[in-house]
C-alpha positions as CSV (number, residue, x, y, z in Angstrom):
1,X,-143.4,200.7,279.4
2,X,-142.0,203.2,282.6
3,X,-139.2,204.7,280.3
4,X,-140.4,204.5,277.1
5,X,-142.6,207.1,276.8
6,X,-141.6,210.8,277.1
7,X,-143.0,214.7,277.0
8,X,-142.3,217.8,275.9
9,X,-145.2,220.0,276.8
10,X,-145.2,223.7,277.6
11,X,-149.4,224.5,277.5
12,X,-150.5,223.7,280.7
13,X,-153.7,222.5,279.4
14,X,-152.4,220.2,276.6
15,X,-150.2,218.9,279.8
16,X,-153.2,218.5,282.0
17,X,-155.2,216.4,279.1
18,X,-151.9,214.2,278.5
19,X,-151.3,213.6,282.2
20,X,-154.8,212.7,282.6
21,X,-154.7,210.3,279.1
22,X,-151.7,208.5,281.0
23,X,-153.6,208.3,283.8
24,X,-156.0,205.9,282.4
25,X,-153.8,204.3,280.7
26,X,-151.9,203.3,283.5
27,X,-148.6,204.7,282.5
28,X,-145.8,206.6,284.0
29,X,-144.6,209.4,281.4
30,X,-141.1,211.1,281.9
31,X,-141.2,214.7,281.4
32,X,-137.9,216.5,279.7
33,X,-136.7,220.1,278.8
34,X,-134.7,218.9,275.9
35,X,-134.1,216.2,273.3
36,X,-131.3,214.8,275.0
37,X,-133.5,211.8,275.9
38,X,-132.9,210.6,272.4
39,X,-129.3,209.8,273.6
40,X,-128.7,206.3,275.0
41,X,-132.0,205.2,274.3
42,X,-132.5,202.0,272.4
43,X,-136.8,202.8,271.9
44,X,-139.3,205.1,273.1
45,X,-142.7,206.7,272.1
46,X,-142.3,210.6,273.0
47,X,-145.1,213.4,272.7
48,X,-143.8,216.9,271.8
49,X,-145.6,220.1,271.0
50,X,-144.7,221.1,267.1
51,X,-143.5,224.5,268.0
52,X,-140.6,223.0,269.9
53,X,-139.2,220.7,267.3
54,X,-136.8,222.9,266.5
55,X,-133.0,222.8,265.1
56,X,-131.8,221.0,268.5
57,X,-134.5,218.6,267.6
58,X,-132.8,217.7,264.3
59,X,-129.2,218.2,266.0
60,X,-130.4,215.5,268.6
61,X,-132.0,213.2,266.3
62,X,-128.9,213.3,264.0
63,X,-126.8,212.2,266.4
64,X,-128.1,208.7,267.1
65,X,-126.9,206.3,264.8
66,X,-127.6,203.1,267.3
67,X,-128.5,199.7,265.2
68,X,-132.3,198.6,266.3
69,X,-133.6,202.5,267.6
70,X,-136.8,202.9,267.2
71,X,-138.4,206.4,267.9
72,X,-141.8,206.8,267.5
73,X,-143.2,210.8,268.5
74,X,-146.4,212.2,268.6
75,X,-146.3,215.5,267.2
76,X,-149.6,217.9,268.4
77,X,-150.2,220.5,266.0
78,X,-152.6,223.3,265.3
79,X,-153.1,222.5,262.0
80,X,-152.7,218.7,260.6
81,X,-150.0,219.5,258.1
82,X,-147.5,216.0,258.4
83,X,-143.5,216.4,258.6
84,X,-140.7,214.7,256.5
85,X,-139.3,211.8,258.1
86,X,-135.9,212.6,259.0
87,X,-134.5,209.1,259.8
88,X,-135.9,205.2,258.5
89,X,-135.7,204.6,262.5
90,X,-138.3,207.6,262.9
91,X,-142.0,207.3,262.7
92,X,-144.6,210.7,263.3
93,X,-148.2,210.1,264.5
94,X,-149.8,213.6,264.3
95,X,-152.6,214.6,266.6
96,X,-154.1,218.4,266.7
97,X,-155.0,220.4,269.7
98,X,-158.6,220.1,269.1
99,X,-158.6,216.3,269.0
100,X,-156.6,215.9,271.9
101,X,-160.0,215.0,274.4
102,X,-161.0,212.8,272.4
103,X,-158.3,210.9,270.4
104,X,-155.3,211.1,272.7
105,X,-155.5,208.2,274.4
106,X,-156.0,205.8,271.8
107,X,-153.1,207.4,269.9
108,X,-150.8,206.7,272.4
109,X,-152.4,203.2,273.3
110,X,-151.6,202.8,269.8
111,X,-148.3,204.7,269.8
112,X,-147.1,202.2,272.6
113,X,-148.6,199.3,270.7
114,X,-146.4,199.9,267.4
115,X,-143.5,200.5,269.4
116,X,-143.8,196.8,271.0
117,X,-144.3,195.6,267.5
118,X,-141.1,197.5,266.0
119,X,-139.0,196.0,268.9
120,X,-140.2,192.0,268.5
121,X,-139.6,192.4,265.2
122,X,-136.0,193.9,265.8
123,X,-135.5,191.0,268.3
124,X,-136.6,188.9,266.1
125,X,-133.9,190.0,263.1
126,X,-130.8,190.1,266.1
127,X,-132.2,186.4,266.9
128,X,-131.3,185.2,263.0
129,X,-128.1,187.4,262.7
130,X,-127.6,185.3,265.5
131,X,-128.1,182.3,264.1
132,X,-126.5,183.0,261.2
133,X,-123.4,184.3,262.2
134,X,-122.9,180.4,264.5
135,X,-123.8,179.0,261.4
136,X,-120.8,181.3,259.3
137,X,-118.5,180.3,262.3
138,X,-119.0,176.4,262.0
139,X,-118.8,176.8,258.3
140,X,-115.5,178.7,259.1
141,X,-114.0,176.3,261.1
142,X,-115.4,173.2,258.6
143,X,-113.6,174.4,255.7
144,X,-110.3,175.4,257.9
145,X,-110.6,171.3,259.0
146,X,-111.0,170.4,255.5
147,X,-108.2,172.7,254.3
148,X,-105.5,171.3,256.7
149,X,-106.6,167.8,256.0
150,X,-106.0,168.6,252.1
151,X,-102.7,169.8,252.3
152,X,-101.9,167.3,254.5
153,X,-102.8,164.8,252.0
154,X,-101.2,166.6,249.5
155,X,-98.0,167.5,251.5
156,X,-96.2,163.3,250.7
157,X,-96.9,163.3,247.1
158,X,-95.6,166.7,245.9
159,X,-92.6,166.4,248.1
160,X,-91.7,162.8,246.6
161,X,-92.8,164.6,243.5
162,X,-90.0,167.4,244.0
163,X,-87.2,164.9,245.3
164,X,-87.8,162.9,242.2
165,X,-87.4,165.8,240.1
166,X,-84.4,166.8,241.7
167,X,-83.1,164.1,241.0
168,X,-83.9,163.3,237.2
169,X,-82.2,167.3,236.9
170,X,-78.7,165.5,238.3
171,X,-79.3,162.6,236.6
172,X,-79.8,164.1,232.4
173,X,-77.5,166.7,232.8
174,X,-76.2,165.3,229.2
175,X,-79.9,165.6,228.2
176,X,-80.8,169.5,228.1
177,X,-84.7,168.5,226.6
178,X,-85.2,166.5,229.7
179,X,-83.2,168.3,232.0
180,X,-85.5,171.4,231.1
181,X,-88.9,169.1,231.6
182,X,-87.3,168.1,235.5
183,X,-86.9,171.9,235.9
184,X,-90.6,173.3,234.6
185,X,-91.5,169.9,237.3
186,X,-89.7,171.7,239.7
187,X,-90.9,175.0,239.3
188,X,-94.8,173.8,239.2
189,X,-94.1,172.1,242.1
190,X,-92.6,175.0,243.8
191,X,-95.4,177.6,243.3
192,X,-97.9,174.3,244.5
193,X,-95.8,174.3,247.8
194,X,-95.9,178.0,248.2
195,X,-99.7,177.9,248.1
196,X,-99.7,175.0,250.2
197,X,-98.0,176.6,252.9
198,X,-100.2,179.5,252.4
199,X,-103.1,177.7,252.9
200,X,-101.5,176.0,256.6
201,X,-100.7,179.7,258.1
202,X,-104.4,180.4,258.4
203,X,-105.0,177.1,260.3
204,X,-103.4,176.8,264.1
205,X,-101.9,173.7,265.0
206,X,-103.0,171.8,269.0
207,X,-98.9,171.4,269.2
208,X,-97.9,174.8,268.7
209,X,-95.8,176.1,271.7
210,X,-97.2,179.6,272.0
211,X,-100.5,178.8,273.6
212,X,-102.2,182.0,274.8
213,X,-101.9,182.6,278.8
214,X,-104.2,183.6,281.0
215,X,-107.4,182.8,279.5
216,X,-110.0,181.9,282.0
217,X,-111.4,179.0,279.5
218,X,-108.3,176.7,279.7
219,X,-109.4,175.9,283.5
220,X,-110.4,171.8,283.6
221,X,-112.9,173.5,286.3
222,X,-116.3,175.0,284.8
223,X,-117.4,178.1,286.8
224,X,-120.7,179.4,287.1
225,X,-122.7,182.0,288.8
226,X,-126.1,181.7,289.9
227,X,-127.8,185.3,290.4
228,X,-130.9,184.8,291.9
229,X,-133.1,185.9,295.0
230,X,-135.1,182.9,294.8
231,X,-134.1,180.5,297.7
232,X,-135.8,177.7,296.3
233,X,-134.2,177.7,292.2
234,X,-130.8,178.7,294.2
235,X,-131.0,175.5,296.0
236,X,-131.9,173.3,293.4
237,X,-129.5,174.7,291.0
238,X,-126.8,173.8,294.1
239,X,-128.3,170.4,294.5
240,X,-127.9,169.3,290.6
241,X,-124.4,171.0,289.8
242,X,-123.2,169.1,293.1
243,X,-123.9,166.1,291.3
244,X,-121.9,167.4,288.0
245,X,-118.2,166.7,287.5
246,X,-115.5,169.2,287.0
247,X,-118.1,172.3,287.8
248,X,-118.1,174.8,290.5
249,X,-121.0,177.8,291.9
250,X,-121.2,180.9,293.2
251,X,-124.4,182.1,293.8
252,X,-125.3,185.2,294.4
253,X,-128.4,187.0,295.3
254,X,-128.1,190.9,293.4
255,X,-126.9,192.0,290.1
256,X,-124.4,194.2,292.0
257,X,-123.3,191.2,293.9
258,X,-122.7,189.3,290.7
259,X,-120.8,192.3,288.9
260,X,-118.2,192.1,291.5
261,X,-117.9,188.5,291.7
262,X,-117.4,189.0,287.5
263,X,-114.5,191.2,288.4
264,X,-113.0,189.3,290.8
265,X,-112.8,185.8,289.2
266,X,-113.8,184.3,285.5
267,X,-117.2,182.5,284.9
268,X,-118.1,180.5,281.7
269,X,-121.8,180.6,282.6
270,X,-123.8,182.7,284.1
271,X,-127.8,181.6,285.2
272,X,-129.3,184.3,286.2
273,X,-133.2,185.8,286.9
274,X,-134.0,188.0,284.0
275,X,-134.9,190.9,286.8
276,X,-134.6,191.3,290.4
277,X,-136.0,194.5,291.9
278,X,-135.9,197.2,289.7
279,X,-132.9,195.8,287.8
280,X,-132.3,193.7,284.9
281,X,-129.6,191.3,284.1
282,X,-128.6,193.8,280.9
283,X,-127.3,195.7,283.9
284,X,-125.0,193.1,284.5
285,X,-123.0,193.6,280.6
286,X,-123.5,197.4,281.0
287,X,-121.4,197.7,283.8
288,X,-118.6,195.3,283.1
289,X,-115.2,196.0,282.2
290,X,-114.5,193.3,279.8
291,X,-114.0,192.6,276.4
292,X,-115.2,189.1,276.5
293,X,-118.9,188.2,278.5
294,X,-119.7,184.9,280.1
295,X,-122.6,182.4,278.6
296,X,-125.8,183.8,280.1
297,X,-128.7,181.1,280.9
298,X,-132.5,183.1,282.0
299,X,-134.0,181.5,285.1
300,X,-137.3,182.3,283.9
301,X,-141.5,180.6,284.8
302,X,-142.5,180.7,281.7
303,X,-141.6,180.5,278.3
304,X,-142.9,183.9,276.9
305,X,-141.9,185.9,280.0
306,X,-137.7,186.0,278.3
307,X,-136.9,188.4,276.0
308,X,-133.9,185.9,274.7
309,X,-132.4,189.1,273.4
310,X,-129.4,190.9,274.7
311,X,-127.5,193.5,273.8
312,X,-124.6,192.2,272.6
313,X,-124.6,190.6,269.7
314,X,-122.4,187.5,270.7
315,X,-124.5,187.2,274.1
316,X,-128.0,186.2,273.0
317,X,-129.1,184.4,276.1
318,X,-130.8,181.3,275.8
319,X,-133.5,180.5,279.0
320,X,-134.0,177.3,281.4
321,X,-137.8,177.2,282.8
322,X,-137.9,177.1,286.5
323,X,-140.1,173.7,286.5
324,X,-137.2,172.4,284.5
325,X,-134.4,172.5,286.7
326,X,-132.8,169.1,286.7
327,X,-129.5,167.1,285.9
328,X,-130.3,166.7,282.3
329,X,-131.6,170.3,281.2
330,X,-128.4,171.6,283.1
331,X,-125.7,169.1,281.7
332,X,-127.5,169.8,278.3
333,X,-127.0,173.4,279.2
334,X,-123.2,173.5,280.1
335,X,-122.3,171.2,277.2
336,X,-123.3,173.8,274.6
337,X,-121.8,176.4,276.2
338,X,-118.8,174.5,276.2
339,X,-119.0,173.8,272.6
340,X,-119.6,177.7,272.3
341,X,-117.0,178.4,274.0
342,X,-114.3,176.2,271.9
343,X,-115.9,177.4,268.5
344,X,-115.0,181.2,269.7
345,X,-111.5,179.8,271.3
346,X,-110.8,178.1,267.6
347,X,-112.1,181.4,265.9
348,X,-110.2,184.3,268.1
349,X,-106.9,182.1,267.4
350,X,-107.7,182.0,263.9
351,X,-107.9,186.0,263.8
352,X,-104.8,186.4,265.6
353,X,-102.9,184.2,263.3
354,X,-104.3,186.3,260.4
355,X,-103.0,189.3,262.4
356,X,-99.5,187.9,262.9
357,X,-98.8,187.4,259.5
358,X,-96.8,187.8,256.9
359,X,-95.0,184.5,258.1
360,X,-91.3,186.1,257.2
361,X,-88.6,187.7,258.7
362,X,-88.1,191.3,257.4
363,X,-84.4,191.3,257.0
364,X,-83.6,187.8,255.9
365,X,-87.2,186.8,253.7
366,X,-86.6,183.6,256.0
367,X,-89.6,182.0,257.7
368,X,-89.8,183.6,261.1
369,X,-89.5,181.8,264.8
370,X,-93.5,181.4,265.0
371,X,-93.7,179.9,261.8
372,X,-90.9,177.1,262.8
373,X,-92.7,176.2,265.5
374,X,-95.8,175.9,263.9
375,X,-94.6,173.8,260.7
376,X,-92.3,171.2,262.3
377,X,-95.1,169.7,264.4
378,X,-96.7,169.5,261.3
379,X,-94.3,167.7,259.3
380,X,-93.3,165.7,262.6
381,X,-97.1,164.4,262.4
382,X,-96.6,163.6,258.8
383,X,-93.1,161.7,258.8
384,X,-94.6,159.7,261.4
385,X,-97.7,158.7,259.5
386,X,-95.6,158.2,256.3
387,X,-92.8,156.6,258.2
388,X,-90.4,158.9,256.2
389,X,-87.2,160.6,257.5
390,X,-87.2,164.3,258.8
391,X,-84.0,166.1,260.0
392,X,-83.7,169.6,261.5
393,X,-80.3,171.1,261.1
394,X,-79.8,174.6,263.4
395,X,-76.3,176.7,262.4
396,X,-74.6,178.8,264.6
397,X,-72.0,181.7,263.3
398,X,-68.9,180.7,265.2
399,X,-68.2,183.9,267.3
400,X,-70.9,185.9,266.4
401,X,-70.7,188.4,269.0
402,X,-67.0,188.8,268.3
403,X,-67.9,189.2,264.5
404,X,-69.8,192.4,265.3
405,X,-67.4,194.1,268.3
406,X,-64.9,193.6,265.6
407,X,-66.6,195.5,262.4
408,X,-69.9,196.9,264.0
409,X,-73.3,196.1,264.2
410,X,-74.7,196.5,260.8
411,X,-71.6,194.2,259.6
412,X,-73.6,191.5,261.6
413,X,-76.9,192.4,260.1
414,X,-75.2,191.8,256.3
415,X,-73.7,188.7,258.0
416,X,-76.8,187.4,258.6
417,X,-78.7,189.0,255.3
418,X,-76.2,186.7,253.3
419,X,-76.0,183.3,255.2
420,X,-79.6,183.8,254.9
421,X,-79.1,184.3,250.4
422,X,-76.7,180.9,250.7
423,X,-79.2,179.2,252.3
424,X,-82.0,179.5,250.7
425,X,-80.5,179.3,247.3
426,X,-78.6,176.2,248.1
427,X,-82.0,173.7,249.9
428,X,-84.6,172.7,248.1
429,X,-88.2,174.3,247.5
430,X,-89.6,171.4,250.2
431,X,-87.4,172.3,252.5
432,X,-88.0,175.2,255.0
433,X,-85.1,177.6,255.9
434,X,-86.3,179.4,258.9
435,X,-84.5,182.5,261.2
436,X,-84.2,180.7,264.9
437,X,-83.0,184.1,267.1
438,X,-79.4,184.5,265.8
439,X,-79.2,181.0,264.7
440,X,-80.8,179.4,261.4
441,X,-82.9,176.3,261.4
442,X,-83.4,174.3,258.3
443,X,-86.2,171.6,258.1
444,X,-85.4,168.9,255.6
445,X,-88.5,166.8,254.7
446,X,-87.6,163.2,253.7
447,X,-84.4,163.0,254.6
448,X,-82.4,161.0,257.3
449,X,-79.7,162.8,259.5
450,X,-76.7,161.6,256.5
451,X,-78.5,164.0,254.0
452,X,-78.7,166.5,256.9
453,X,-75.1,166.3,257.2
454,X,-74.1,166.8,253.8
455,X,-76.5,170.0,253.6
456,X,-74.3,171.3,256.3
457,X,-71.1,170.0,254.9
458,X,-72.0,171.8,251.4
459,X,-73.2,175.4,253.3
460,X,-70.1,175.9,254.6
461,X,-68.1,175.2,252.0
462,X,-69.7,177.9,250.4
463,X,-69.1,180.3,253.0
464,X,-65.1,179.1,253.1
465,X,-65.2,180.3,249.3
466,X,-67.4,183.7,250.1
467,X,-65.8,186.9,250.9
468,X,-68.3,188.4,252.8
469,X,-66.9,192.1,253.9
470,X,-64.5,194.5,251.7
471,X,-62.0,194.7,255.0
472,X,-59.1,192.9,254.6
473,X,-59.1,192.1,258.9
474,X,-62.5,190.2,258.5
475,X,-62.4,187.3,260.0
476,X,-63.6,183.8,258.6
477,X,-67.4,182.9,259.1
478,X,-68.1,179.3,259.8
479,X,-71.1,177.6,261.1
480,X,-71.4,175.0,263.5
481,X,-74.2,172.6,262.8
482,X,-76.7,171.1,265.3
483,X,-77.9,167.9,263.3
484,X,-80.9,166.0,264.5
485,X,-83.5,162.5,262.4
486,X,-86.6,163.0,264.4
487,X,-87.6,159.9,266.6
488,X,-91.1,159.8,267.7
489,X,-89.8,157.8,270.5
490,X,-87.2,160.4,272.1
491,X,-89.1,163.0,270.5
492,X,-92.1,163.2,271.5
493,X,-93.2,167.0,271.0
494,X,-91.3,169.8,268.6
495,X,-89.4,171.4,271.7
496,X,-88.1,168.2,272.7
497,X,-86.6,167.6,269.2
498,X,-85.0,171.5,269.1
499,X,-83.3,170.7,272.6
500,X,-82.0,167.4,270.9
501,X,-80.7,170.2,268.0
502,X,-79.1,172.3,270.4
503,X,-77.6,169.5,272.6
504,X,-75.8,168.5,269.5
505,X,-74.3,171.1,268.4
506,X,-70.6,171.0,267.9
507,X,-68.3,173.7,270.2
């Protein structure tokens, strides 16, 4: 109640009556010149003479657009003659100079008491947004499990489905009614594909290579800090986490302690009193430089003493009762926040993958680096569940840097622009014809390393026939073909199996 409650009184006998008032009511009033106390301020209950609620008032009061504010002011007047309510977060009690003896301390007794109410009730609305936003986030990740499952399933079938077609096409070329059947076949299953792959962009593979660094929640190790001026909770808290594998404490016994241990090193929990002096762990979040805030756990004696708020929306503390500190309630404790912390990991990778797309390089409309190493994984998983063959062919232009001395850079950038046209004109719409650096990687579902082979055999033979540049000194462009069947055997992970790729590449 300390700084909730504000003045602005200039008659010193309306200031004498109030002080008094507060007085009784066992209350500490702050007094203020200007409005500028409605800055910063999540609630309060102010008292203000009418005469000074003036354009600065409104200019103020304007200015706040905080979620969960609540102002309630106590307007004394000469007359009773009530104001419009400028904002939904604004409530005016009115009071008039000659009541003020008699009624001003039950108005603000009351004033105080509807501000309580107003705030439990905003708590109480941030506790189910809360709830319901974990609830969106496990649907989230549900239906991105179910998705990748789907298209898993669906991946074998349409890509026999495709082959098949493929090959009925070469097979009734005598036969245009059924040729034109394997070709609307081929063209369903096409767009089907497209969406397919679509659909596995938004959903992060375990094997990808580009894990992200330096995040404090890849550690085997679980940190957490103890803030706490209680000798007795900090030692039991030692005692039980001694006892728990793979965890490790710093305890500390001030929230300015505790904000430079938060600077100095990462914590996944942090179990903390809810105040110690004349602080509150709040000050903790307000203070620290950091996009991302640990867990937070309230050491608290009873039940109805924690707030269970916070001020951050994604840092709604839960509480652990003093009387209940023991192995269990802690390994119960550190187990959620684990699973929190894995549901937010899942969801911020998610996001960034949504940020990285489109999937495609901009000069070439091949499927970038990233997404190479994201789909072969994938279709390693699935050729060795399926027992099916999977080849990976990576072309090289034969003097590339010598191509573009020769005739310039941007003759190098056409180079590429139209190896890039053959290539995806000439593989089929299973296969995935990606831009590796200044090399070309081609993943060919269902195939063994013979058809691989004859893919590259039939790609440059189209580039012995093309005449790429108008000069008559441009030199012939050749690939030469890194050919690799994966083995689950010798390869074991994706960048195993691109080494094998690269190893094999003829000189």
């Amino acid at each position: 109640m300390l700084n909730k409650i504000f003045y602005l009184i200039q008659d010193p006998a309306v200031l004498e009556i109030f002080l008094q008032a507060s007085k009784n009511l066992q209350i500490t009033p702050r007094k203020t010149e200007t409005f500028s106390f409605l800055k910063n301020t999540k609630s309060l209950f102010a008292v203000v003479e009418e005469h000074l609620l003036d354009e600065e008032f409104e200019k103020f009061l304007n200015s706040t657009s905080k979620q969960n504010q609540v102002f309630i002011i106590l307007v004394i007047q000469k007359e009773e003659n009530h104001l419009n309510t400028i904002k939904k977060n604004l409530l005016f009690d009115y009071i008039t100079y000659s009541d003020l003896e008699k009624k001003l301390p039950a108005r603000i007794d009351f004033g105080l008491r509807t501000l309580n109410f107003l705030q439990q009730k905003s708590e109480s609305q941030n506790r189910r947004n809360n709830d319901l936003l974990k609830i969106n986030r496990e649907k989230e990740q549900t239906l991105l499990e179910i998705t990748d499952k789907i298209t898993k399933e669906l991946n074998q079938p349409l890509t026999t489905l495709l082959c098949n077609a493929e090959f009925l096409k070469s097979e009734t070329k005598d036969n245009p009614s059924a040729t034109k059947k394997a070709e609307r076949i081929i063209d369903s299953g096409s767009r089907i594909t497209e969406s397919i792959k679509n659909i596995q962009s938004l959903k992060l593979n375990n094997d990808i290579l580009y894990e992200e660094k330096n995040n404090c929640h890849n550690s085997e190790t679980f940190n957490i800090l103890i803030i706490t001026n209680d000798k007795t909770v900090s030692k039991k808290l030692k005692k039980v986490l001694k006892n728990i594998a793979s965890t490790q404490a710093d305890c500390v016994e001030s929230f300015q302690a505790g904000l430079k241990k938060l600077s100095e090193k990462c914590f996944d929990l942090i179990l903390t009193e809810e105040n110690i002096k004349t602080y509150t762990y709040d000050y903790l979040f307000k203070n620290l430089r950091s996009k991302t805030y640990p867990e937070t756990v309230i050491i608290a004696s009873k039940p109805e003493k924690t707030k269970n708020t916070g001020i951050y929306i994604d840092n709604r503390p839960g509480y652990l009762l003093k009387s209940s500190i023991k192995r269990s309630s802690v390994e119960k404790i550190i187990k959620e926040t684990k699973e929190k912390l894995k549901l937010k990991q899942e969801l911020k990778q998610t996001k960034n993958r949504l940020h990285e797309l489109p999937m495609r390089d901009g000069l070439t409309g091949l499927y970038n680096k990233r997404w190479f190493f994201e789909i072969l994984p994938k279709e390693m998983s699935r050729s060795r569940r399926y027992k099916s063959g999977l080849t990976i062919c990576i072309g090289e232009v034969k003097d590339f840097n010598g191509i573009k001395e020769q005739l310039g850079y941007l003759s190098g950038e056409k180079l590429v622009s139209i190896i890039s046209s053959i290539l995806l004109s000439n593989s089929r719409k299973s296969d995935f014809c990606c831009r590796y650096d200044n090399s070309f990687a081609v993943v060919l579902p269902d195939t063994p390393a013979k058809g691989g082979e004859l893919f590259a055999q039939r790609i440059n033979n189209i580039l012995n026939k093309q005449k790429f540049l108008s000069e008559n000194s441009a030199p012939r462009v050749n690939l030469k073909w890194g050919i690799c069947q994966f083995n689950p055997v010798t390869h074991p992970t994706a960048g195993e199996m691109v080494e094998s790729v690269f190893e094999s590449i003829q000189v």
